[in-house]
C-alpha positions as CSV (number, residue, x, y, z in Angstrom):
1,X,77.4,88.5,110.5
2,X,77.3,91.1,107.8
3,X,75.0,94.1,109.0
4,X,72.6,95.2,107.1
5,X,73.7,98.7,107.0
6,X,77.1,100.6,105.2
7,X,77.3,103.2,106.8
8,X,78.9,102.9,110.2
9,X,77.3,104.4,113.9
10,X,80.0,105.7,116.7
11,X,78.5,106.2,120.0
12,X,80.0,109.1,122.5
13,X,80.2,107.3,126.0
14,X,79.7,109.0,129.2
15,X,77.8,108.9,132.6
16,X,74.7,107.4,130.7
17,X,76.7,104.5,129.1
18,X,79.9,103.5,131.0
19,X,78.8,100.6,132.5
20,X,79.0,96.9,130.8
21,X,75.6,96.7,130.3
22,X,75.1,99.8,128.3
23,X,78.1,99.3,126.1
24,X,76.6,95.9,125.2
25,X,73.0,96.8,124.4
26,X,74.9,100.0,122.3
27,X,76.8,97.5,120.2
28,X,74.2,95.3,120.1
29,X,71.9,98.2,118.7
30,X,74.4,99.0,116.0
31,X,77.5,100.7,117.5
32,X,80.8,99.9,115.3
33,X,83.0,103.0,117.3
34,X,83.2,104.2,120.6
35,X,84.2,107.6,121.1
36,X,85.9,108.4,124.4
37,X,85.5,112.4,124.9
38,X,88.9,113.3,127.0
39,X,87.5,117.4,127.4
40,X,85.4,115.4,130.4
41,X,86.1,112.4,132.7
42,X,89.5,111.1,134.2
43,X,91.8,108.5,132.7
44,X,90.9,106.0,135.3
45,X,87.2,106.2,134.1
46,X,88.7,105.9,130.4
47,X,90.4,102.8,131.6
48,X,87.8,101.0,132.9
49,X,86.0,101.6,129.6
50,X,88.3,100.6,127.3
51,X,88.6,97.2,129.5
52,X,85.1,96.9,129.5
53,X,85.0,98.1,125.2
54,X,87.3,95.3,124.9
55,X,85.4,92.7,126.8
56,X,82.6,93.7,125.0
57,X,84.2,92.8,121.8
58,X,85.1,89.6,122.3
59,X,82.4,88.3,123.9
60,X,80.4,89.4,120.7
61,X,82.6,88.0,118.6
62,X,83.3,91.6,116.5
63,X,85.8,94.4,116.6
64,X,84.8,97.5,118.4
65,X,87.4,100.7,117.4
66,X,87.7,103.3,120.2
67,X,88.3,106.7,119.2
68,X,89.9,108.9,121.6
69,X,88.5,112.6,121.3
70,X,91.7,114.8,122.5
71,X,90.0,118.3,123.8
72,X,92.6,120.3,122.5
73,X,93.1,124.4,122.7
74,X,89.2,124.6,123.7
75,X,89.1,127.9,126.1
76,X,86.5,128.1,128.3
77,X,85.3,130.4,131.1
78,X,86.5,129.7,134.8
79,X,84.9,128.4,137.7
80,X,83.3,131.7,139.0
81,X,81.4,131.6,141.5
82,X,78.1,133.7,141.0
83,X,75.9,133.8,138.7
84,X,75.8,136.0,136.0
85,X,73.1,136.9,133.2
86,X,74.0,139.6,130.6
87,X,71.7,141.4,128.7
88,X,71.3,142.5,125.1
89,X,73.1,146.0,124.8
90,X,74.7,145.5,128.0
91,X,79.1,146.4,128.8
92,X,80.9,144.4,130.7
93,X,84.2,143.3,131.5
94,X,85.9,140.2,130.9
95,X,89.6,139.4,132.2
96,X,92.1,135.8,131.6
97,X,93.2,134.1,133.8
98,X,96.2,131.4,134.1
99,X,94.2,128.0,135.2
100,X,90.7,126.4,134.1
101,X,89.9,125.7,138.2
102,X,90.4,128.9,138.6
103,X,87.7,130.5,141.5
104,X,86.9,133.5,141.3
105,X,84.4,136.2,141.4
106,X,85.2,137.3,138.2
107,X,84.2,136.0,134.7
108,X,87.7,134.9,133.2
109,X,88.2,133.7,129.9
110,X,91.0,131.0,130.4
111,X,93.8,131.7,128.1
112,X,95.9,134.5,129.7
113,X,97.5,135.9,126.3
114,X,94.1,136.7,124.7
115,X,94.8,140.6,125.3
116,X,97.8,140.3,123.4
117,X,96.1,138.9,120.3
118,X,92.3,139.7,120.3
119,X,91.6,143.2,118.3
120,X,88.9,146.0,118.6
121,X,85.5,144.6,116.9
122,X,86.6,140.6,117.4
123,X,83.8,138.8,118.0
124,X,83.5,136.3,121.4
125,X,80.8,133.4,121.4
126,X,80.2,131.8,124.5
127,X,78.2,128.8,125.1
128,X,77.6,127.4,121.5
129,X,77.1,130.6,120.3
130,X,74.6,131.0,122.5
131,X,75.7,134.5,124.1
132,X,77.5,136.7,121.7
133,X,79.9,139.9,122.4
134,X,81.7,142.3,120.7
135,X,85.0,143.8,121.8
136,X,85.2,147.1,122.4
137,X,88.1,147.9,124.7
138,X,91.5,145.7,125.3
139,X,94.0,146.3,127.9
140,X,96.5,143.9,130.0
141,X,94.3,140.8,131.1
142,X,91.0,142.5,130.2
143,X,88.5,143.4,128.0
144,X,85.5,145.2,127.9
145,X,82.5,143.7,125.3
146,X,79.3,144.5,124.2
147,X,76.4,142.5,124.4
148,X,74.6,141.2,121.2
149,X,73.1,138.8,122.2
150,X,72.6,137.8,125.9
151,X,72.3,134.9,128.5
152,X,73.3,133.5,131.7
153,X,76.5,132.6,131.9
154,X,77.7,129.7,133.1
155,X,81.3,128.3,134.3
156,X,83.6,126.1,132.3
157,X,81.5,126.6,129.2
158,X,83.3,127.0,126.2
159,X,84.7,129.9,124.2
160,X,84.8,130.7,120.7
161,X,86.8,133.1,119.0
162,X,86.0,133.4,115.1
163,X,88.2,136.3,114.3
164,X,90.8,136.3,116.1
165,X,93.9,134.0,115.2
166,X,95.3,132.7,118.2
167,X,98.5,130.7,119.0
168,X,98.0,128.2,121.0
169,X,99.5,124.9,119.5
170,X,97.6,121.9,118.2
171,X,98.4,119.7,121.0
172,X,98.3,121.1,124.9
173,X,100.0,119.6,127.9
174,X,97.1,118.2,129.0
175,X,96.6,116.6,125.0
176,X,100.4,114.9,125.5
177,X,99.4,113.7,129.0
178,X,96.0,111.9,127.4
179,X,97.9,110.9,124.3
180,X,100.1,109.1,126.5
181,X,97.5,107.3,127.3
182,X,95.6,106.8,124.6
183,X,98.7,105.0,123.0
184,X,99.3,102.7,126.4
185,X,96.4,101.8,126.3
186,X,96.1,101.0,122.3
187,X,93.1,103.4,121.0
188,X,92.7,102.7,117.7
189,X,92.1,106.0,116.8
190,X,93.2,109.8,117.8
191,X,90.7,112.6,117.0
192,X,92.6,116.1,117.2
193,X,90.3,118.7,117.8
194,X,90.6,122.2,116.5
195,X,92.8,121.4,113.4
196,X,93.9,124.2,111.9
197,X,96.3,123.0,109.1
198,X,97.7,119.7,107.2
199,X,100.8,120.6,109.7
200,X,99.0,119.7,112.4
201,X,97.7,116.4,111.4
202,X,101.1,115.0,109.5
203,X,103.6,116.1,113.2
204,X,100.4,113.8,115.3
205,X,101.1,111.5,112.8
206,X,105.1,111.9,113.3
207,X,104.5,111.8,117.1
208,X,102.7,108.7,117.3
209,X,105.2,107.1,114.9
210,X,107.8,107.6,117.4
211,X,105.8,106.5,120.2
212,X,105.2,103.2,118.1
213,X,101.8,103.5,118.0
214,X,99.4,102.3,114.7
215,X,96.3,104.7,115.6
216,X,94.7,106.3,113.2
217,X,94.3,110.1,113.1
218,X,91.2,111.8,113.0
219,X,91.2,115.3,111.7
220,X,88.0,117.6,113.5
221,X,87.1,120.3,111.2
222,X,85.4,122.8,112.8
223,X,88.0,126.0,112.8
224,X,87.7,128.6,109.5
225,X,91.6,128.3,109.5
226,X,90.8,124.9,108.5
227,X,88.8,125.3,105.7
228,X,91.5,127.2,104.3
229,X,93.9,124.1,103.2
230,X,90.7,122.1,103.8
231,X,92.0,119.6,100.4
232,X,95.5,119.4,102.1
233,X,93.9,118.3,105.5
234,X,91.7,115.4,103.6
235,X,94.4,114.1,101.7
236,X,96.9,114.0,105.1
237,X,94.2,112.3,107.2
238,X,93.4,108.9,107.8
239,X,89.7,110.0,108.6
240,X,88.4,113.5,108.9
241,X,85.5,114.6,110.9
242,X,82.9,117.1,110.3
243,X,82.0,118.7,113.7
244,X,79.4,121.0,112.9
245,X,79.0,122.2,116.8
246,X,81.8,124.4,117.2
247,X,82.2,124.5,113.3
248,X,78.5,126.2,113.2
249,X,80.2,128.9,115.6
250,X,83.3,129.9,113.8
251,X,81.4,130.6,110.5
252,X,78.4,131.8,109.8
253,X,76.0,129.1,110.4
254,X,74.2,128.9,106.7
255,X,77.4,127.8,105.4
256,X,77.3,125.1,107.2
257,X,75.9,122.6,105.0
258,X,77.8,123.1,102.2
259,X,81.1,123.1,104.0
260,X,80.1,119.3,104.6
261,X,78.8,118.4,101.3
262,X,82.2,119.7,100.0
263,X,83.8,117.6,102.6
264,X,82.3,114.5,102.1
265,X,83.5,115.3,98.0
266,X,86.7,115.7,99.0
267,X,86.4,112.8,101.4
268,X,85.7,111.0,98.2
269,X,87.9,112.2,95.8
270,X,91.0,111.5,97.7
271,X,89.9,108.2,99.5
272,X,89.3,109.3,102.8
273,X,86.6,108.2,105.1
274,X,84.2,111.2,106.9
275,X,82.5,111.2,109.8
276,X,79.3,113.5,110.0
277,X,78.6,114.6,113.8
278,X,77.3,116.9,116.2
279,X,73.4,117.3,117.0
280,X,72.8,114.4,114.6
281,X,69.2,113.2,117.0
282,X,69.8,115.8,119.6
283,X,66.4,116.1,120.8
284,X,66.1,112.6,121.6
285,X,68.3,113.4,124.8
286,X,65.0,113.9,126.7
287,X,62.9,112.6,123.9
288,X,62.1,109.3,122.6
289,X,61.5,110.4,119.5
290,X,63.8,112.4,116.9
291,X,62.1,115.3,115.1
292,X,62.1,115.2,111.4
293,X,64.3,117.9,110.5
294,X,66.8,115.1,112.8
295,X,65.9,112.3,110.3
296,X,66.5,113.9,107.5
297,X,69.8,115.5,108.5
298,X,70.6,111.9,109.2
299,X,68.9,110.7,105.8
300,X,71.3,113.3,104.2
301,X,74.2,112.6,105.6
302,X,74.3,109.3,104.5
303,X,73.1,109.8,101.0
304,X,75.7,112.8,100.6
305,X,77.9,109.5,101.0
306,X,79.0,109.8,104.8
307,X,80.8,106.8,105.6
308,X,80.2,107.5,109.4
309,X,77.7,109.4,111.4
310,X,78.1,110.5,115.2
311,X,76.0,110.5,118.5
312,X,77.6,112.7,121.2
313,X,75.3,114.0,124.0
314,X,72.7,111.4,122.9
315,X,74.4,108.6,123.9
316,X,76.6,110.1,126.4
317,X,74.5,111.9,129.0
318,X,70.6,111.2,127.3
319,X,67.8,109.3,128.7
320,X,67.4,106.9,125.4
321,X,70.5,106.0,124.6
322,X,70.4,102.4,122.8
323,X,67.0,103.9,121.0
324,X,68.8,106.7,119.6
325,X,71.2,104.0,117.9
326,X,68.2,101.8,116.8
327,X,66.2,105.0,115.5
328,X,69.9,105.9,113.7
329,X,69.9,102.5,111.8
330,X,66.3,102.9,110.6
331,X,66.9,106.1,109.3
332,X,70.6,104.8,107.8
333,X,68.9,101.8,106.2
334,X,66.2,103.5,104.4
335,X,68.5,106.0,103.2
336,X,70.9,103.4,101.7
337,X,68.2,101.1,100.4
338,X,67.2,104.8,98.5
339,X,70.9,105.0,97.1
340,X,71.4,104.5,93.5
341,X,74.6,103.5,92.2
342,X,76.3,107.1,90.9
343,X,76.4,106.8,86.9
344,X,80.1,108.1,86.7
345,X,83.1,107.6,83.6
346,X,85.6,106.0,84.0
347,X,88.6,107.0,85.7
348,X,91.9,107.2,83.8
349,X,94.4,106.6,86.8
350,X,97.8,104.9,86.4
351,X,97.1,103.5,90.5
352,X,96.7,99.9,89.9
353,X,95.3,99.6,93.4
354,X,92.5,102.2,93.1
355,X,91.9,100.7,89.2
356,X,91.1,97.4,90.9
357,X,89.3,98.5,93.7
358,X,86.8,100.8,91.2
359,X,86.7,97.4,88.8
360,X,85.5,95.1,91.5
361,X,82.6,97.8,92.1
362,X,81.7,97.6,88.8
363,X,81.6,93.8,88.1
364,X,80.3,93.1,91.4
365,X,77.3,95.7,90.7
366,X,77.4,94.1,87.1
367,X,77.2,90.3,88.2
368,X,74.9,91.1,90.9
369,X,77.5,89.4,93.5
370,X,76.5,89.2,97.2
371,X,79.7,91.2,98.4
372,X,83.3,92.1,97.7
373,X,86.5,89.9,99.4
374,X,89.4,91.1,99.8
375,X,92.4,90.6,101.7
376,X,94.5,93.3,103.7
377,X,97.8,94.0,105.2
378,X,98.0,97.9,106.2
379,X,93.7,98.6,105.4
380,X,94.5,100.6,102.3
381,X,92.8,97.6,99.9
382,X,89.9,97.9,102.3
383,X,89.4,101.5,102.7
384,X,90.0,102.0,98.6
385,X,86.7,99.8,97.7
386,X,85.0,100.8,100.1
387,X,85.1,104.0,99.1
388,X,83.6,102.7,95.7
389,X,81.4,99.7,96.3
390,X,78.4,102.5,97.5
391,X,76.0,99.6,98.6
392,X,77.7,96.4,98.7
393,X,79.4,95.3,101.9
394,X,82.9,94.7,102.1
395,X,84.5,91.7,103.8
396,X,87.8,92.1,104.7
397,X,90.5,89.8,105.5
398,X,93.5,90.7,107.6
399,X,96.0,88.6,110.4
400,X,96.6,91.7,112.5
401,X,94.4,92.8,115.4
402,X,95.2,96.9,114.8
403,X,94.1,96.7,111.4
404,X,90.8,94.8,111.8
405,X,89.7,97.2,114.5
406,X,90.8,100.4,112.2
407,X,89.1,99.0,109.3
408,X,85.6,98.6,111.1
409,X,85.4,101.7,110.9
410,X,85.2,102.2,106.9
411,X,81.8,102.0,105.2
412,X,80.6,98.3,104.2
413,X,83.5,97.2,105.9
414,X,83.2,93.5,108.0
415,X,86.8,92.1,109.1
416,X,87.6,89.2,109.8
417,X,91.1,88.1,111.1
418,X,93.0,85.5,109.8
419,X,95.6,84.3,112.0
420,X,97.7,82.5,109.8
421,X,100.0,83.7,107.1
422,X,98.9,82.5,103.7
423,X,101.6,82.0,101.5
424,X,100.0,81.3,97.7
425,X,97.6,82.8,95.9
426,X,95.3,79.1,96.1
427,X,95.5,79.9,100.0
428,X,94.2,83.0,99.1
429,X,91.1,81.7,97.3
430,X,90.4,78.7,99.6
431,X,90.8,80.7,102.6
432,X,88.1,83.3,101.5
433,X,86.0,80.9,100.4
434,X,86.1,78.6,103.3
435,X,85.5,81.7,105.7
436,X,82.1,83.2,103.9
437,X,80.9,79.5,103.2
438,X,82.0,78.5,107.2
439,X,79.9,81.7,108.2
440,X,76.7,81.1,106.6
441,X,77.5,84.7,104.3
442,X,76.2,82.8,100.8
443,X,74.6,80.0,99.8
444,X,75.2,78.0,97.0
445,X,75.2,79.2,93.5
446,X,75.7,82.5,94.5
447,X,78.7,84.6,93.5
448,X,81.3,87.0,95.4
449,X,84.5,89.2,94.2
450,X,87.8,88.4,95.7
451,X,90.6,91.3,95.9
452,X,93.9,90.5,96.7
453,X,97.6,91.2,95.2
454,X,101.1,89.5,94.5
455,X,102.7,89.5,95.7
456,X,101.2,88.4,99.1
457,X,101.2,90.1,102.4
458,X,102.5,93.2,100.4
459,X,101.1,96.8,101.4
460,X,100.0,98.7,98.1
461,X,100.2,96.0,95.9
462,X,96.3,95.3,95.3
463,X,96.6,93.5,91.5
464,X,94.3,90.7,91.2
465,X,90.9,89.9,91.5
466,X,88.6,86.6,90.9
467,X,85.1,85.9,90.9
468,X,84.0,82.8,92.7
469,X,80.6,81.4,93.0
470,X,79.7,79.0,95.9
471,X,79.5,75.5,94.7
């Protein structure tokens, strides 16, 4: 069935959510993605869920994409063993140390080269930002900080280190060891935390091309190094991400907001799908209510043109999970029904494929036409209108399995796999028309776009489009 919202919902699992029951009710609610977070649980855990994601899916009859979150260089404080709670004003010492399980009854920052590369005045965030120090004295495997702002702090809880460039590479062992995984398993989609440059994104690319694997990549931005070649990064990226959590640490926290409007620009401008995420309904955790400032930075999101938006904690560890998603939908719909098509000019573009996907916008807006058709070998036909039919859904046709699932991801987008090679351009139009007539998607006399090129089965070679109206 086509949903009656664009904009798609991914859902973090975890301990709240793991089970068949949960996953159901979640897609159920609205759930398109499920995002696996690998800086917590086990692969045997991830195994089970993606066997269960998978279940899920085709007992619903609809394709289910599962992300998988790589943790990446995220350094963290160690396992110590008391407690400790620093004041405002207060000196203390840090030190590194070599392992994350480390115990002992020191606090150690996890990344034993950081004396070697953090300077006099860096700034160190703990916590979310939460407790903030200033460093004040270095020497081998320490370093004394003042406190700016204090807390209790707690192990394993993350580190953040804004001004001070550090060389740990994109992927850890521990990244390789779940990517691995992830690709044995057949996620359709690898987030890569922390990236820095386009670099980093095109060799993950290059990797999972050698390990034969079709997944998506996923580019996190939420490191100032990033925002640097931020263009570079959008245009490289089969999705980008805006995670405003650790993002909202690294620079100063007002800038924020326009760091994501200019990414979902970008995001446009180059054909690239965002995700918005990170404290989207937070509150509703322990709450079964959002606050408003939470709508409306949902309400936003989507009419700043997301073409995703993500739960994390909410649906991961919260007491309300499948009315988090419900609330989300409310919000997402009344946001889109709100949208106005964008009054733009015309772009002069020598790209027959992204001429054709802009045209079918138009006339479909024009015609009034229920939806947009179009057929898809690789997802680039799919992605490309529906990154400019703004309100009308997309439903796309495609015979392989990898592409359906990537392609649920994209705004508007429904896909539906054909199993069967068509051959003619009459196949073509019958198919379709069979299909949306077969599911109940129009009724007669009214009208639809098809999208398709020649010739068939052809990556990039989107050329021809036909209006149909159901007889």
């Amino acid at each position: 069935m086509i949903t009656s919202i664009n904009t798609k919902i991914i859902a973090t699992l975890g301990p709240a959510t793991q089970n068949e029951k949960a996953i159901t009710a979640l897609a159920k609610a609205g759930v398109t993605v499920f995002r696996l977070n690998f800086s917590h649980g086990n692969h045997k855990d991830f195994e089970k869920c993606i066997k269960t994601i998978r279940k899920v899916e085709k007992r619903l009859g609809k394709y289910l994409p599962i992300m998988q979150d790589l943790q990446g260089p995220k350094i963290r404080l160690n396992r110590f063993e008391k407690k400790f709670t620093v004041h405002s004003g207060e000196v203390f010492w840090l030190y590194t140390c070599d392992r994350p399980d480390e115990h002992t009854d020191k606090i150690c920052i996890t990344y034993p080269k950081l004396t070697d590369e953090i300077k006099k005045g860096d700034r160190i965030f703990i916590n979310d930002g939460k407790i903030e120090l200033k460093t004040i004295n270095i020497k081998k495997g320490e370093i004394q900080v003042h406190t700016i702002k204090g807390g209790e702090l707690e192990p394993r809880k993350g580190v953040n280190l804004p001004d001070t460039c550090i060389s740990l590479p994109s992927l850890t062992k521990q990244d390789l060891d779940d990517l691995s995984f992830g690709v044995k398993n057949k996620v359709d989609y690898v987030a890569m935390s922390f990236v820095r440059s386009a670099k980093d994104v095109t060799d993950l690319k290059a990797r999972l091309l050698k390990m034969k694997s079709k997944a998506g990549v996923i580019s996190k931005i939420e490191k100032p190094q990033a925002l640097v070649e931020i263009e570079e990064i959008v245009k490289v990226s089969d999705v980008v991400l805006v995670a405003r959590g650790d993002l909202g640490v690294e620079i100063k926290l007002e800038k924020v907001p326009a760091v994501q409007k200019k990414i979902l620009e970008l995001g446009f401008k180059h054909k690239t799908p965002v995700i918005v995420a990170t404290q989207m309904l937070e509150s509703m955790i322990k709450n079964a209510q959002p606050t408003r400032a939470e709508a409306t930075d949902v309400f936003q999101a989507v009419a700043d043109g997301a073409d995703a938006v993500m739960l994390s904690g909410e649906t991961a560890v919260g007491d309300y999970p499948v009315e988090t998603v419900e609330v989300m939908g409310r919000i997402i719909t009344e946001s889109e029904r709100t949208l106005k098509t964008p009054s733009t000019c015309p772009i002069i573009t020598e790209n027959i494929d992204e001429a054709i996907a802009e045209t079918s916008a138009e006339i479909t807006e024009k015609i009034n036409a229920r939806f947009i058709c179009c057929f898809t070998s690789s997802g680039w036909t799919a992605k490309l209108i529906s990154k400019n039919s703004y309100q009308h859904p997309v439903i796309a046709f495609t015979e392989k399995e990898d592409v359906a699932r990537r392609i649920a991801l994209y705004k508007g987008v429904l896909p539906i796999r054909v199993k069967k090679r068509l051959k003619t351009l009459e196949e073509v139009f019958r198919t379709s028309a069979s299909i949306i007539e077969k599911h109940g998607f129009a009724k007669k006399g009214d009208k639809f776009v098809i999208v398709t090129g020649s010739p068939i089965g052809v990556s990039g070679k989107t050329n021809l489009l036909k209006v149909h109206t159901v007889m």
